[in-house]
N, C-alpha and C positions, 0 to 999 in steps of 0.2 A: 079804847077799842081792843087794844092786844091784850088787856087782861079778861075783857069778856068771852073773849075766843077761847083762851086758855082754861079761863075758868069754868068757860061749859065742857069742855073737854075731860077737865079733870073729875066733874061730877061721872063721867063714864068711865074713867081709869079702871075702878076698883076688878069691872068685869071684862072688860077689853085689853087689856092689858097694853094700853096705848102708850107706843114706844118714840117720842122725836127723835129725828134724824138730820134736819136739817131746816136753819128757821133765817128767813133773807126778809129785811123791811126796808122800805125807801120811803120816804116822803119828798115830791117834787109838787111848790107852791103848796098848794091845799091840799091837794092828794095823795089820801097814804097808800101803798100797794103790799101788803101783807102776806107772804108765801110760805105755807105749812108744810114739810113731809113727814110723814107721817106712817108706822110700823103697825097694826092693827086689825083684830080678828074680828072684829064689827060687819054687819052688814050694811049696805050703802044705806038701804031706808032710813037706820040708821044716824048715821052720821047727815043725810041729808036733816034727819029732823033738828040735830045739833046745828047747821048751817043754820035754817030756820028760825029757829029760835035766838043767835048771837044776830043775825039780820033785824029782826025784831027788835031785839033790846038796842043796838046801835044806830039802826039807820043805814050799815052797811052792806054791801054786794056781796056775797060769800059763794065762792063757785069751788065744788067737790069734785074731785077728777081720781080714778082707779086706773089703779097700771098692776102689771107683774112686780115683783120684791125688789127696792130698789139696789141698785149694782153698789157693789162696793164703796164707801163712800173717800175710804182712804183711796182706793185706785182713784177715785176723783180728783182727788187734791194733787195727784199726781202729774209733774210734766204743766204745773201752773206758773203761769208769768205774769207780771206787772208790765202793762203799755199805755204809756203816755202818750198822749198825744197833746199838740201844742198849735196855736195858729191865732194871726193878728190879721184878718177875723178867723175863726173857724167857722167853715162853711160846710153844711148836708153833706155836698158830694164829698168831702177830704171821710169824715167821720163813716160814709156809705165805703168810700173805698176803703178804707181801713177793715170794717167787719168783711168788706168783701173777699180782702186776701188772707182774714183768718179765717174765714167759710174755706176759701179755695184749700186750704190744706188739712181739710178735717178738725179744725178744733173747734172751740168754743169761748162766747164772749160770757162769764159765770156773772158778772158785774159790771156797773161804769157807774162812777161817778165824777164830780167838777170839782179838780183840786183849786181852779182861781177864774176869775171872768176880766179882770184886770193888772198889769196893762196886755197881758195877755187871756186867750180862754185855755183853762187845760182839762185835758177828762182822762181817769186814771181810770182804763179796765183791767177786769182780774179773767185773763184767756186762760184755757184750761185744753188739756190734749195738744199739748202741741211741742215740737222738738226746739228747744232754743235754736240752734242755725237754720233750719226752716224757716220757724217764724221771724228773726230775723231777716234773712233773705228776703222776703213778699212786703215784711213792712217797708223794710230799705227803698225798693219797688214803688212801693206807695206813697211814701214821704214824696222822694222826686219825682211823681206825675202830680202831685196836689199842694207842693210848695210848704206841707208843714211837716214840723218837726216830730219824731217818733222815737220813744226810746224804749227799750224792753230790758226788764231785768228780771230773773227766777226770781220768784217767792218764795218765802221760808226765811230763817233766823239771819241770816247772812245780811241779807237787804236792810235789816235793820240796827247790823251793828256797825255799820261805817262808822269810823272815829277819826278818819284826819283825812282832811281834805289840803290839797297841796294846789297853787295856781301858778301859772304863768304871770308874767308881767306888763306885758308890755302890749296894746293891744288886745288884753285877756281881762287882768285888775285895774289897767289905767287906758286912757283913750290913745289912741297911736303912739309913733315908737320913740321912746326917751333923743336915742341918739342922732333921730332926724330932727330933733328940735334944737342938740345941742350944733348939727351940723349947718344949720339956717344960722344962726349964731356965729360961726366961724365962718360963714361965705361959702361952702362946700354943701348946699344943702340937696342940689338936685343931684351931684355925684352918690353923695349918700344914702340917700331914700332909694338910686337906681339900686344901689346893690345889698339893701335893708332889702326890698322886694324881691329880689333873686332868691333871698338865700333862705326868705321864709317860704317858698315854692320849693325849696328844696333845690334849686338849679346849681346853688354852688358849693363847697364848703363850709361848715358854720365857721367853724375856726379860721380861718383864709379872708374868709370876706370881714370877720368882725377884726382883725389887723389892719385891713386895707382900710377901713372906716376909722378906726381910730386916730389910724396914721395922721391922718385929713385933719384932726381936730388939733394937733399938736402947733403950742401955741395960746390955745384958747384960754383966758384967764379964770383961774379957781371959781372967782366971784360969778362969771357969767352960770358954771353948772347952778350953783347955788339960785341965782335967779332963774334959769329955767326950770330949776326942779319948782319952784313956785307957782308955775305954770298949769302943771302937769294936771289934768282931771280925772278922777275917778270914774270907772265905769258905772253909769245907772245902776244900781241895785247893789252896788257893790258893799258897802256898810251893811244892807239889811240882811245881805247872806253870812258874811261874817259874823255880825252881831248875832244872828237866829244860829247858828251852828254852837258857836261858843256854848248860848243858853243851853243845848242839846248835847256840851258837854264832847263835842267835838275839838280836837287841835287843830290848829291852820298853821298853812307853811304858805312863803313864797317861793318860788325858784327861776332867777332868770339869764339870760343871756345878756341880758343888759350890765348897770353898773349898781355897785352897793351906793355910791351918792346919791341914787333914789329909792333903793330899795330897803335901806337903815333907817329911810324916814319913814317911807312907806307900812314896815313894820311894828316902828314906833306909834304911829297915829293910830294902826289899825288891831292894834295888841296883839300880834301874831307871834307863835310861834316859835317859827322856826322860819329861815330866811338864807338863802343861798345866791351869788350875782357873783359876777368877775367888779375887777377896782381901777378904775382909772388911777394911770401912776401921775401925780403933780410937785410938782419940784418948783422951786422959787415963785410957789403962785400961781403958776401956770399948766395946763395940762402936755405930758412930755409925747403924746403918740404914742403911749405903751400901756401896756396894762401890766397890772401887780402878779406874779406868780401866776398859776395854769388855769388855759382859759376853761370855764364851763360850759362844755357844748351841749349836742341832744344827749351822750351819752352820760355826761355830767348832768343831768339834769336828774337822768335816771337813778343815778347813785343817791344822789342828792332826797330821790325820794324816799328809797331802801335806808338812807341814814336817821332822814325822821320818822319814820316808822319804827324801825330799833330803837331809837331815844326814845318816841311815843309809847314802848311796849304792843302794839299796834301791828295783826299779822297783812301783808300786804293784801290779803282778802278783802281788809276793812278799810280801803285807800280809795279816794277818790280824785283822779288829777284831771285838771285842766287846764289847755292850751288851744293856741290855733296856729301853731306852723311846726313847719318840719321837724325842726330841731326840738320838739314838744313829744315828737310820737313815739318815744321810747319809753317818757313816763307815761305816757299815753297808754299805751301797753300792757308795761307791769301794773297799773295801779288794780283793784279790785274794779272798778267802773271810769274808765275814759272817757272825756265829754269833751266835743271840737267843739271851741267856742269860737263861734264865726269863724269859721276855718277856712283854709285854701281847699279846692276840692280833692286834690291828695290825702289831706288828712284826715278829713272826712269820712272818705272811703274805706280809712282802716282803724278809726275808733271804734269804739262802743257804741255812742251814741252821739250828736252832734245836737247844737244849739245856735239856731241862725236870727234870733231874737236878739235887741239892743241891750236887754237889760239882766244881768248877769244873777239876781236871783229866782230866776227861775228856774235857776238848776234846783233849787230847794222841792221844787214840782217831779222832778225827776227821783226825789229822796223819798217822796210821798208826803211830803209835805206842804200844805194847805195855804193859803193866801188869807185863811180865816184862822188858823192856827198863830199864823207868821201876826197877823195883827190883833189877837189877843194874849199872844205875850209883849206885844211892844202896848198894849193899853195897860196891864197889869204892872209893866216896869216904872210908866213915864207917869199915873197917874197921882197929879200932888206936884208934880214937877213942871215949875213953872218956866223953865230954861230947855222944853222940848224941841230938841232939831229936827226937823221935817227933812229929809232925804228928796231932793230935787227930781221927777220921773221923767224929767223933759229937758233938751238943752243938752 
């Protein structure tokens, strides 16, 4: 159908001097929707007879519309963003408010389409006219009246060279927090988890409260970390974001507040990197209440990310970090795109972008990349391999 268009077209070229300008196709279900503009000294009768005629030979609807010279098409491209939208369901009204607070400030929605339908839905528009902190601002707005998630990043080259992606740990890559598990283990486990909860709210100290917890643990024998680190679960998605970034030729890093006796496994398993954690001190077996040389706080984290980028060759443009607490929002900050993954609403409010979904890659959706993309590189890797591990969605 799109070459009969074209190619009725072009039988008129020679005297028309028919210029494209600009050429948008969709296909949803069965139906294809076909959008020409078009530069041209022709008269409508004209081009009506060409409609005509591609109608005839297809089967197809052909509708011709005349305007004044279209505007500048680079001024169009201008002041254009990428916005995700996300929601477990996505429902009318979330996707109605959405265009409605890009109406409200003058822009425009140039595209949408559906980067995944499972286990979330996401729809990736290309808004055009519109100022990043404005449109920011209104989605912000809209996200929290309609419960889904919203992320916006300028379009253009940048978006697509992210190259090192750095995560949290604790609560971020793995399901809740390492050291309330080792602290249920030593008998101090509701002390610990009260002031694990403080100080990722940001209420205390990072450094202060993570002595004070450690303290609690001294005692504890070598062997029990070892069997708690055995415990410890991965967040949902989390293998298939790593594994999909790697193949995309991305580096990964961890950085956490926690301790390297889970985080040297953690990076082991997961081939990452680059990996950064404070060390539990153990002496005769046992853990002493100390930890090894200076602790890595929020500002330590940040460092932590400026030093894998340098190793990476990687300008912090191209950084994308993720966390969900306090002591996160530094890297938070510096990286090229901050993402609160399940955050406290503090850090939420001064990310980039926030992610209040269980399963950790769907940040891939925020990258622009596809849930159909994401599963025909893992069918073209595994195909033949009869030892394929299925990555659990549930549980």
């Amino acid at each position: 159908m799109t070459a009969s268009l074209f190619t009725a077209l072009a039988g008129l070229d020679d005297r028309s001097g028919i210029e494209i300008l600009d050429v948008e196709q969709v296909v949803i279900r069965d139906r294809l929707v076909l959008g020409v503009l078009l530069r041209s000294s022709l008269h409508g009768d004209q081009l009506a007879d060409v409609a005509a005629k591609v109608e005839a030979d297809t089967g197809m609807q052909v509708d011709v519309s005349f305007g004044a010279a279209a505007r500048d098409l680079s001024e169009h491209r201008r002041g254009r963003h990428h916005v995700i939208v996300l929601g477990r369901p996505l429902r009318a009204g979330a996707v109605g408010a959405v265009a409605g607070a890009v109406a409200e400030i003058g822009a425009n929605i140039d595209s949408i389409s559906r980067l995944s339908d499972y286990p979330v839905t996401s729809l990736e528009m290309m808004v055009s006219g519109a100022k990043s902190g404005r449109l920011r601002t209104v989605l912000s707005l809209a996200a929290a009246d309609t419960g889904v998630d919203i992320a916006v990043e300028k379009a253009g080259l940048h978006r697509r060279s992210k190259r090192l992606i750095v995560m949290d740990v604790d609560s971020t890559l793995v399901q809740g927090e390492f050291i309330d598990v080792l602290a249920a283990r030593a008998g101090c486990g509701e002390q610990v988890a009260a002031i694990t909860a403080a100080a990722m709210r940001g209420e205390l100290d990072f450094a202060e409260a993570l002595r004070a917890r450690v303290v609690m643990l001294r005692g504890l024998p070598a062997q029990e970390v070892h069997s708690a680190r055995a415990t410890v679960r991965l967040t949902a998605g989390a293998r298939t974001l790593v594994r999909t970034l790697k193949r995309m030729g991305y580096q990964c890093g961890i950085v956490s507040g926690g301790f390297t006796q889970l985080t040297d496994h953690l990076a082991a398993e997961l081939g990452m990197d680059f990996a950064a954690a404070n060390t539990l001190e153990i002496d005769g077996g046992r853990l002493t209440g100390r930890l090894v040389g200076d602790i890595l706080d929020r500002a330590g984290k940040a460092e932590a990310l400026t030093r894998f980028a340098a190793a990476a060759g990687v300008p912090m443009s191209q950084t994308v970090a993720v966390g969900d607490g306090a002591n996160d929002l530094d890297m938070l900050k510096k990286a090229g795109l901050g993402i609160a993954f399940n955050a406290k609403p503090g850090v939420r409010a001064q990310a980039d972008t926030s992610l209040n979904q269980p399963f950790l890659d769907a940040i891939l959706f925020f990258l622009g990349i596809s849930s159909s993309d994401v599963e025909s590189a893992e069918a073209e890797e595994t195909t033949g391999d009869a030892n394929l591990s299925v990555e659990a969605r549930h549980g």
